[in-house]
Phi, psi and omega in degrees: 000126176226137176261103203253126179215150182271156177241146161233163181234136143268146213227109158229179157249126201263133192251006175284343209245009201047041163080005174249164189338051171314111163261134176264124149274158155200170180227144164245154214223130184235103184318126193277353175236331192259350202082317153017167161216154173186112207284127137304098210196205187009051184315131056340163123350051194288085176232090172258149175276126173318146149281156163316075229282313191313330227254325224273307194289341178298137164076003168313299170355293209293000184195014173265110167005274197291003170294175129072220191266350183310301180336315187249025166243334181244030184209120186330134165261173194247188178292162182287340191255021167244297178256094140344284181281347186062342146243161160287124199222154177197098163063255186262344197230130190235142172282146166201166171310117166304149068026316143238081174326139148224023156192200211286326181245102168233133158216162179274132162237136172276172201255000175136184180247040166285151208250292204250154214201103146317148153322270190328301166328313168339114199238168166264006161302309204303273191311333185280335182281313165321302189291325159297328180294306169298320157334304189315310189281330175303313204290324196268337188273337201262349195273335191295311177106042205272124151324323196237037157266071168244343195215148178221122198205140179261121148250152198205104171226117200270140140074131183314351167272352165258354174116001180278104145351286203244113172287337171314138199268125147233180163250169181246113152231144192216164191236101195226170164268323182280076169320137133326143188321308202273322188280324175320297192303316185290316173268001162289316170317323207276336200265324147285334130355320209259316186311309199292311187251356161072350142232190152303082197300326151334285184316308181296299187322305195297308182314309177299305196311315201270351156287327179280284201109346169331304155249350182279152200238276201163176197227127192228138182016228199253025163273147170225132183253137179209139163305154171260119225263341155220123188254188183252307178239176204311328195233058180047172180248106169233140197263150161223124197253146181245094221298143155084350086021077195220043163183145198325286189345341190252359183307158142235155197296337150318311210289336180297310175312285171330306173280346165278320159251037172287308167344279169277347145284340160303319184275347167281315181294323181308301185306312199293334193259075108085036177234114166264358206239146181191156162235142153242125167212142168295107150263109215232171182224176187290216189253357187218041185251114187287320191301345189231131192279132179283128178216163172227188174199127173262127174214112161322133178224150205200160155259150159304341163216105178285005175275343198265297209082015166324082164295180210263007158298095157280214180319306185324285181288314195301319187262323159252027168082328192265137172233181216232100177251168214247019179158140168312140158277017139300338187254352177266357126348295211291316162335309196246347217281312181302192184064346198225000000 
């Protein structure tokens, strides 16, 4: 396994500096398993200003779905030969059909009815009971015998700089046949990787990582939390990987437990540089692909300008794929690592 990185310089004259001589470093970081890429580049400060969440947040309430009694009067039931009652309920928090589907089985789980959740609120019983509620419904689509209970995935996009609609907090969980682009790649990559070398790259990944200390965060039960050595967003990446694992169905409920408070020390640390926003996603293979680890990866989202309302996606990620992260992720390790 090689952690392959290209180093670049940019040479100007800087006129904050009287016109003398700036050297810019930069890296393109080439992913040890997918091949990927992805720039170390445009450096700042990861330090952002809050917007005014009570003011973002008032009166949202007042017309959201998922308040009150609105969840069961204004949201889709599934059919009776996939959920029976059609929708799914725990305490406070119900499953229902997305509304706007993305694959064949998409449904919503609310996280309960409180309507707004601070980051830093999350606890991690909350979140670990939420992900087990979604299990539950994987587990009732896959028990139905459905063609397309092969891959079972959570996303999770808190707060509207992450692509969320609606501040009431939820997941996106769907039941596909159809892998997503990166994880499809990650588990062919992962399946060769096994052919060649007769392990795991998931495993050889968690070892190197926690031999070097670079990037490694710590170990909660048998998640190992790490930065990501080519990340996906502005403000690094952390993968958690799950020993012995290789599709959502097989979590337990430690382990659930266990990503709630990986979590919640990520989203506290997150919290200090002024970031409220994050993607989550399961990343999972099917039950019987052995070569591949059930993992996630959180990654914080912010704008480039909170005066604009610039997000922090461009030209880059949208058209070529490639993406820009704002600091090596050693150093944003070192950022989050007090939190673990």
């Amino acid at each position: 396994m090689k952690f392959e990185a290209v180093r670049k310089e940019t040479v100007m004259k800087n006129p904050q500096q009287g016109m003398a001589l700036q050297r810019i470093p930069s890296e393109i970081r080439i992913d040890p398993l997918t091949g990927r890429t992805a720039r170390i580049c445009h450096f700042m400060d990861l330090k952002w200003q809050k917007p005014d969440l009570d003011a973002l947040v008032a009166g949202t309430d007042a017309w959201c779905p998922f308040c009150g009694q609105k969840v069961l009067e204004v949201t889709p039931c599934f059919p009776e030969d996939l959920i029976t009652e059609g929708r799914l309920q725990e305490g406070d928090m119900v499953i229902f059909p997305n509304i706007a589907p993305y694959d064949t089985i998409g449904a919503v789980a609310t996280f309960g009815s409180r309507h707004y959740i601070p980051m830093t609120d999350f606890t991690p019983a909350h979140m670990a009971a939420t992900f087990g509620f979604a299990q539950r419904f994987f587990r009732r689509v896959a028990d139905t015998g459905h063609p397309e209970a092969v891959y079972h995935i959570v996303n999770w996009n808190y707060m509207p700089p992450a692509g969320s609609s609606l501040i009431h907090p939820h997941l996106q969980v769907f039941s596909s046949s159809s892998a997503p682009n990166l994880m499809r790649e990650e588990i062919e990559a992962s399946k060769r990787y096994f052919t060649e070398n007769g392990a795991s790259f998931w495993d050889d990944l968690v070892k190197l990582e926690k031999e070097s200390g670079e990037r490694y965060l710590g170990q909660i039960g048998r998640t190992h939390w790490m930065t990501a050595w080519a990340p996906l967003g502005v403000a690094g990446d952390v993968l958690a990987v799950i020993e012995d694992c290789h599709s959502t169905l097989e979590l337990t409920e430690a382990d659930f437990l266990d990503i709630g408070k990986g979590l919640a020390n990520l989203m506290a640390e997150y919290d200090k540089m002024g970031i409220y926003s994050f993607n989550m996603n399961f990343f999972t293979g099917a039950q019987d692909d052995d070569h591949f680890r059930f993992h996630l990866l959180f990654s914080p989202r912010t704008f480039f300008s909170q005066a604009l309302g610039t997000p922090d996606v461009g030209a880059l990620r949208t058209l070529f794929n490639e993406t820009v992260c704002m600091a090596f992720p050693e150093e944003i390790n070192q950022m989050l690592i007090k939190g673990f």
